[in-house]
N, CA, C and O atoms as a GROMACS GRO file, in nm:
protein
  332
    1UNK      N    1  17.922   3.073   2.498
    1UNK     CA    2  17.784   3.082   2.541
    1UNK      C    3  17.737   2.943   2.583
    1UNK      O    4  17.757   2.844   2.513
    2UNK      N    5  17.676   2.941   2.695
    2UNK     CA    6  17.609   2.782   2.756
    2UNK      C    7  17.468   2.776   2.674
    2UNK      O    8  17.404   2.869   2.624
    3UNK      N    9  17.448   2.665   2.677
    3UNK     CA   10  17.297   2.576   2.736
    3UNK      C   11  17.276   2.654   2.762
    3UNK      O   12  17.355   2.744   2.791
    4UNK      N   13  17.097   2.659   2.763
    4UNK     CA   14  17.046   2.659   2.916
    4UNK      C   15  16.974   2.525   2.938
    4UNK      O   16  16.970   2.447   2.843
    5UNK      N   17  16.924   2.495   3.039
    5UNK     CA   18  16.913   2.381   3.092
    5UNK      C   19  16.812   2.327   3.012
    5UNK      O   20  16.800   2.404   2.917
    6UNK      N   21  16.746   2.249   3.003
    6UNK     CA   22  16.605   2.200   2.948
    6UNK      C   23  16.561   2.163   3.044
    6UNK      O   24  16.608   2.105   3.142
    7UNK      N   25  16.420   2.213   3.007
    7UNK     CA   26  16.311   2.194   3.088
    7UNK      C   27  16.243   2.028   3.163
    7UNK      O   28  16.189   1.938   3.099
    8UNK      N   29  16.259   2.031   3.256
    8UNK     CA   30  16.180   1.864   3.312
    8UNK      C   31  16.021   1.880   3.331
    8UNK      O   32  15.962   1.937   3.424
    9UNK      N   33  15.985   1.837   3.258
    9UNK     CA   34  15.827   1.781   3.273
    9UNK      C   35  15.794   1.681   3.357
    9UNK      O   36  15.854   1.574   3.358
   10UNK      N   37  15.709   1.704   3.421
   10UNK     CA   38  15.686   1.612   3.543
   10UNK      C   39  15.538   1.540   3.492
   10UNK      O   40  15.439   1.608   3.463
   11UNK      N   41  15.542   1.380   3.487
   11UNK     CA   42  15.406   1.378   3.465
   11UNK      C   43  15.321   1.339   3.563
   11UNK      O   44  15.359   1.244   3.631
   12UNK      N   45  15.230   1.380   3.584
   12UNK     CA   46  15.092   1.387   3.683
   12UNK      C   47  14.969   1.300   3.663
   12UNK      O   48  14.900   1.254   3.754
   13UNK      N   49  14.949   1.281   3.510
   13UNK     CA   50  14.853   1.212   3.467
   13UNK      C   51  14.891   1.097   3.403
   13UNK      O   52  14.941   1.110   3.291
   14UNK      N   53  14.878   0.974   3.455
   14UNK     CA   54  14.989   0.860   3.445
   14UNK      C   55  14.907   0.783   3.344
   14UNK      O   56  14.954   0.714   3.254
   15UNK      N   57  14.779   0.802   3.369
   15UNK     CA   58  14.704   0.701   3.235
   15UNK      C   59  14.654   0.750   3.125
   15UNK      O   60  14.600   0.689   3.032
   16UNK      N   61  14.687   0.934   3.149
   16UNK     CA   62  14.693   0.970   3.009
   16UNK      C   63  14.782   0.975   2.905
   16UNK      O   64  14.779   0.999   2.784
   17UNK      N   65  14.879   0.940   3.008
   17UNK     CA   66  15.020   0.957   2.965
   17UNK      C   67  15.046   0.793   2.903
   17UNK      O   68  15.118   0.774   2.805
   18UNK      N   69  14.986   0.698   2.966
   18UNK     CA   70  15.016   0.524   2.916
   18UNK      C   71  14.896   0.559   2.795
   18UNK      O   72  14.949   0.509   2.696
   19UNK      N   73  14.811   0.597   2.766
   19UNK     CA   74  14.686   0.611   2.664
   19UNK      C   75  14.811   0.648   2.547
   19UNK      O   76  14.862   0.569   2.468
   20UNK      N   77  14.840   0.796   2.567
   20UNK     CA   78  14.908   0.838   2.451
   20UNK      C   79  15.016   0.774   2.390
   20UNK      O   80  15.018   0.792   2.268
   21UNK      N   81  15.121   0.693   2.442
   21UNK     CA   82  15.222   0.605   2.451
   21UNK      C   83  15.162   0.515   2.357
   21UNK      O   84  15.221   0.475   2.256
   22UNK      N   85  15.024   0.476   2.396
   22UNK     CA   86  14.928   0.355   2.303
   22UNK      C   87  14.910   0.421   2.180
   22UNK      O   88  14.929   0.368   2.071
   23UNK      N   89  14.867   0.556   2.203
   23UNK     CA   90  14.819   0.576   2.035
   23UNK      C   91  14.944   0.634   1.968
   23UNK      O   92  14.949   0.709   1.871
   24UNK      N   93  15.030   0.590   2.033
   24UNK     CA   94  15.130   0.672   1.940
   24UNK      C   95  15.157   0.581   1.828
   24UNK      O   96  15.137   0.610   1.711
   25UNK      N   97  15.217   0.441   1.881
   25UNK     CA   98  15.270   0.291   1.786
   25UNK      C   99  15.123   0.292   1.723
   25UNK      O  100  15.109   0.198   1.645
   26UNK      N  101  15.012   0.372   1.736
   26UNK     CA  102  14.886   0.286   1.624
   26UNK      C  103  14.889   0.327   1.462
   26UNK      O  104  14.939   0.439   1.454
   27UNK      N  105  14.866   0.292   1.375
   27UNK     CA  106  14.837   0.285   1.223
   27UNK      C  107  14.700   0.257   1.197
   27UNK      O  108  14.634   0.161   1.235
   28UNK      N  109  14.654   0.394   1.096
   28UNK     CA  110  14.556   0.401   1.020
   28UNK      C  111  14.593   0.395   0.887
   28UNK      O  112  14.685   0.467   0.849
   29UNK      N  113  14.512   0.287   0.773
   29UNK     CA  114  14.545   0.303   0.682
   29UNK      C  115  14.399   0.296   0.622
   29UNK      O  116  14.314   0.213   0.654
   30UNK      N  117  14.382   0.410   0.522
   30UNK     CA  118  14.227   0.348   0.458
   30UNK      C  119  14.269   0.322   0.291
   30UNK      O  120  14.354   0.361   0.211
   31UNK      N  121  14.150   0.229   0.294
   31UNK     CA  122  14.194   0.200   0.145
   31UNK      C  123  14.031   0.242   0.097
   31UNK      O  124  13.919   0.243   0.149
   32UNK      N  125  14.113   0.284  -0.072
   32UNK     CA  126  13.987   0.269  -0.139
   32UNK      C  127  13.895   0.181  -0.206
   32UNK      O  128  13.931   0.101  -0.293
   33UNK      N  129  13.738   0.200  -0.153
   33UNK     CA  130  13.663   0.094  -0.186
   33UNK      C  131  13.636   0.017  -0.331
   33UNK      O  132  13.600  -0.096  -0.363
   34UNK      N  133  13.676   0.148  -0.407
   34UNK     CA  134  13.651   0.104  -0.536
   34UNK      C  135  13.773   0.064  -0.600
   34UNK      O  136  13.762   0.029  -0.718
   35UNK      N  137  13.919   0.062  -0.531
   35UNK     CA  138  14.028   0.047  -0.606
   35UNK      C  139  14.075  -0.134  -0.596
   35UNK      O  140  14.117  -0.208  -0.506
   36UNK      N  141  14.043  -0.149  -0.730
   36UNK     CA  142  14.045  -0.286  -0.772
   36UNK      C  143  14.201  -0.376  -0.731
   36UNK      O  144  14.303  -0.338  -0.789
   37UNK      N  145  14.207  -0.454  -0.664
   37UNK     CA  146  14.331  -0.550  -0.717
   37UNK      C  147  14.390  -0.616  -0.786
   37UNK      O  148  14.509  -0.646  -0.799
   38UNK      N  149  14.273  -0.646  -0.845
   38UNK     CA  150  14.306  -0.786  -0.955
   38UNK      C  151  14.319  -0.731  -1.085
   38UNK      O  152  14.215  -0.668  -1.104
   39UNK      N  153  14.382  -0.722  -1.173
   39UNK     CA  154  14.407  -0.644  -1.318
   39UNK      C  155  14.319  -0.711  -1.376
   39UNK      O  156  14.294  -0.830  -1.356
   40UNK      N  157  14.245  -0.605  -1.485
   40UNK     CA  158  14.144  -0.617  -1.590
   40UNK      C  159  14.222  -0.703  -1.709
   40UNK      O  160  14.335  -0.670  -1.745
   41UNK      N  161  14.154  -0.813  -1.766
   41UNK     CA  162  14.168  -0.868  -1.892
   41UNK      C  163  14.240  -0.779  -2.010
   41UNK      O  164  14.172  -0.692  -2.063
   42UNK      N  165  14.355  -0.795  -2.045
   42UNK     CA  166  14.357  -0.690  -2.149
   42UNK      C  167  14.373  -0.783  -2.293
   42UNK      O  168  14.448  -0.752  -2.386
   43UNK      N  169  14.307  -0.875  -2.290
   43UNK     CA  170  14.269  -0.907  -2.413
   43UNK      C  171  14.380  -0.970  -2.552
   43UNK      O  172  14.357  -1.026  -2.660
   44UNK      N  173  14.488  -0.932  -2.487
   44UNK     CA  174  14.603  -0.972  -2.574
   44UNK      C  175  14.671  -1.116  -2.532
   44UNK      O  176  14.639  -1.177  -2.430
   45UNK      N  177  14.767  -1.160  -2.622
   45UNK     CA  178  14.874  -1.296  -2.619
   45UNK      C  179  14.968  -1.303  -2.502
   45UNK      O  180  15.052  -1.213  -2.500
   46UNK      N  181  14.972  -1.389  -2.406
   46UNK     CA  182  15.103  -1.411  -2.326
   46UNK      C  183  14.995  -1.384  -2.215
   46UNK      O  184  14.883  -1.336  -2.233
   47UNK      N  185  15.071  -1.438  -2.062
   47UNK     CA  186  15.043  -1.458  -1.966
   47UNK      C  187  15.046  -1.280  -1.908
   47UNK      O  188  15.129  -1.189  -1.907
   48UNK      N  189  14.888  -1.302  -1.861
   48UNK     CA  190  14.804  -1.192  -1.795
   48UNK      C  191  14.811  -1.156  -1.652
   48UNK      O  192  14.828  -1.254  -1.580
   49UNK      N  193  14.804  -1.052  -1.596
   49UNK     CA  194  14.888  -0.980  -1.511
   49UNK      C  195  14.787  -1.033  -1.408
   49UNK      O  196  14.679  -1.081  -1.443
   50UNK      N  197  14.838  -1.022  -1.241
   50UNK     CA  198  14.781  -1.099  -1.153
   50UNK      C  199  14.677  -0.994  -1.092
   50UNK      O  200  14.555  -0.995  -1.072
   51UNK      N  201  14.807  -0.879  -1.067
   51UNK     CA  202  14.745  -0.738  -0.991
   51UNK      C  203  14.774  -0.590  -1.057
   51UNK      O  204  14.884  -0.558  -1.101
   52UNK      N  205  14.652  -0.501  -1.055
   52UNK     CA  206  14.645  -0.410  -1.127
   52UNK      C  207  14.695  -0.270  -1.078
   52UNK      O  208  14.692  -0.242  -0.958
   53UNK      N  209  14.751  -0.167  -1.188
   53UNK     CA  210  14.878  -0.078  -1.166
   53UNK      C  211  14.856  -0.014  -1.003
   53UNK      O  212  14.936   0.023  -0.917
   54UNK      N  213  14.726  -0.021  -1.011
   54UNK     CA  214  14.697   0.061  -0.868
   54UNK      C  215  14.792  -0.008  -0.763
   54UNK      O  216  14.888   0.041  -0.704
   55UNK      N  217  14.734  -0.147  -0.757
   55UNK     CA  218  14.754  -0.196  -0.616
   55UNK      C  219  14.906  -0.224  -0.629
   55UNK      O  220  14.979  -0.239  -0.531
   56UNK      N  221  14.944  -0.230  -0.743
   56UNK     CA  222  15.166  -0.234  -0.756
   56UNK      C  223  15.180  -0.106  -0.704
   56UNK      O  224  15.239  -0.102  -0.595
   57UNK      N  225  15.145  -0.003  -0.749
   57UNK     CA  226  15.189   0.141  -0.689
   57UNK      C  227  15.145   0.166  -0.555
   57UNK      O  228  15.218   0.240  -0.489
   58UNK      N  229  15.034   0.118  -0.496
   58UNK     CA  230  15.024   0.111  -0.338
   58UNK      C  231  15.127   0.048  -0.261
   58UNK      O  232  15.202   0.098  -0.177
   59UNK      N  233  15.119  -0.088  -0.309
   59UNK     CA  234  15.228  -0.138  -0.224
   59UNK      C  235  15.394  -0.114  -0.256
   59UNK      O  236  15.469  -0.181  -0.185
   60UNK      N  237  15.446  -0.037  -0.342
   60UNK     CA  238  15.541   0.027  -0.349
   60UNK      C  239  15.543   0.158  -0.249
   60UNK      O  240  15.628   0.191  -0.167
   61UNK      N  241  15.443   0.210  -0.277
   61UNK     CA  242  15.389   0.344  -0.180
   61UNK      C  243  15.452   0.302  -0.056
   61UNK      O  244  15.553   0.361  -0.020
   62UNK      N  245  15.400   0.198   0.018
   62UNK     CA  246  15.402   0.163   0.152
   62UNK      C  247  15.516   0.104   0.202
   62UNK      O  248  15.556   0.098   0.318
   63UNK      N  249  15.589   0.040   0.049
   63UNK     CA  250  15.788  -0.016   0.074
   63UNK      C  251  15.857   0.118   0.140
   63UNK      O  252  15.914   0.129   0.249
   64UNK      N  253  15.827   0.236   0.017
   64UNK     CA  254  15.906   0.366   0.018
   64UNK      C  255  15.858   0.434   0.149
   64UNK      O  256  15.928   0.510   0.216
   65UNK      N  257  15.749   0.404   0.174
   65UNK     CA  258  15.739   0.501   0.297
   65UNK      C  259  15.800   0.473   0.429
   65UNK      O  260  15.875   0.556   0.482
   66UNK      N  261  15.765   0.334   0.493
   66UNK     CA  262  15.854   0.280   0.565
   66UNK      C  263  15.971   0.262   0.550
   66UNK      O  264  16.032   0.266   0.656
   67UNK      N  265  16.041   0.241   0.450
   67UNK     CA  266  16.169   0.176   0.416
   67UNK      C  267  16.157   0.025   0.466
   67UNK      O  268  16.228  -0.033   0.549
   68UNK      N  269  16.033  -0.028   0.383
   68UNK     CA  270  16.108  -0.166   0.452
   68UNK      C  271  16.135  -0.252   0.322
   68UNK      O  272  16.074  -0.230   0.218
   69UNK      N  273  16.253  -0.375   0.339
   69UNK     CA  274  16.270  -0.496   0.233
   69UNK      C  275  16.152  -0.528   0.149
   69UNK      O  276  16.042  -0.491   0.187
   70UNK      N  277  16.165  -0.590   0.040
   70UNK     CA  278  16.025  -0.610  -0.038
   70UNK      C  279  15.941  -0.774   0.034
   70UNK      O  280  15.844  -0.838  -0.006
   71UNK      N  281  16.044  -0.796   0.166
   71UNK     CA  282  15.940  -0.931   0.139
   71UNK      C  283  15.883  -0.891   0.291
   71UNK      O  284  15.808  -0.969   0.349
   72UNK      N  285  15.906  -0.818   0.326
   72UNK     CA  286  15.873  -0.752   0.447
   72UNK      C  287  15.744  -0.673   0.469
   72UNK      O  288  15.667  -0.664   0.564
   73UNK      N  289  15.749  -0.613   0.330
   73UNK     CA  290  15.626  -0.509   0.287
   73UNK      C  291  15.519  -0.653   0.205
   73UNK      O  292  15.398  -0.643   0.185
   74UNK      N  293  15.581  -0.742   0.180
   74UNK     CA  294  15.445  -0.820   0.069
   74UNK      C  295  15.387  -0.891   0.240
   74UNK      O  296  15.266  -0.908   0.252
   75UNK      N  297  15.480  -0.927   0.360
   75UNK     CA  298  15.403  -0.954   0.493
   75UNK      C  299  15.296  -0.856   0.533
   75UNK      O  300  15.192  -0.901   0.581
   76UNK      N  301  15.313  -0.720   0.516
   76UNK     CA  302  15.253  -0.592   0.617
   76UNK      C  303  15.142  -0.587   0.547
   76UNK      O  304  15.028  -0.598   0.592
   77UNK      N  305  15.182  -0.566   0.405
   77UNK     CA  306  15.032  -0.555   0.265
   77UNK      C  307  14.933  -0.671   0.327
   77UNK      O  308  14.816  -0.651   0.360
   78UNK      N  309  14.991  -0.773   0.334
   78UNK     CA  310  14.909  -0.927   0.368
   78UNK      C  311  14.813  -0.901   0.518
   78UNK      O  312  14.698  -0.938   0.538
   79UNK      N  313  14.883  -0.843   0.587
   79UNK     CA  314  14.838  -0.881   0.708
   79UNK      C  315  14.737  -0.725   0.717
   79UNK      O  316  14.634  -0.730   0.784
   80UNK      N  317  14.769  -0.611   0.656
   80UNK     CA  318  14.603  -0.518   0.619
   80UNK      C  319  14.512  -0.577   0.577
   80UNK      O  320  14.404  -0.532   0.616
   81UNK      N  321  14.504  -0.702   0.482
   81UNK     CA  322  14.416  -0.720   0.391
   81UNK      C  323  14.342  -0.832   0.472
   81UNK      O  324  14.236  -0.872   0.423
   82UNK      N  325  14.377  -0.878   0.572
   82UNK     CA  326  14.331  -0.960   0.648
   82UNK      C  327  14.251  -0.900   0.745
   82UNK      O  328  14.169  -0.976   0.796
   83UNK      N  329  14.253  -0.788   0.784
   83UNK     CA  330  14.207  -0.688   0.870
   83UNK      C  331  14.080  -0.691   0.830
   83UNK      O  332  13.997  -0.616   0.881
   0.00000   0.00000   0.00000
């Protein structure tokens, strides 16, 4: 049994077509307003944590989702927060 051929799309609309191309590479990320970075005091002996469980599990979130290296993802985290 063959193929059958696939279909050719012809495009017609050339700057809707360069628009979509644009929004395709774009990224939305929202963060939450109330979700703290900086870890709360916990009151005990020994050196106190910098950043709190949330924002470790976000930016793990965002290693695993992309697949990218960890020093790759502490660049991408950096450069949202600058946004």
């Amino acid at each position: 049994m063959t193929k059958p051929a696939p279909k050719r799309y012809r495009t017609t609309n050339w700057k809707a077509y360069n628009q979509a191309l644009i929004q395709r590479g774009s990224l939305s990320v929202w963060f939450d307003t109330t979700m703290s970075w900086q870890a709360t005091p916990q009151g005990k002996r020994g050196r106190t944590q910098t950043y709190s469980d949330v924002a470790i599990q976000f930016c793990l979130t965002i290693k695993n989702l992309f697949g990218l290296p960890l020093r790759q993802t502490i660049g991408f985290i950096q450069s949202l927060l600058k946004l």
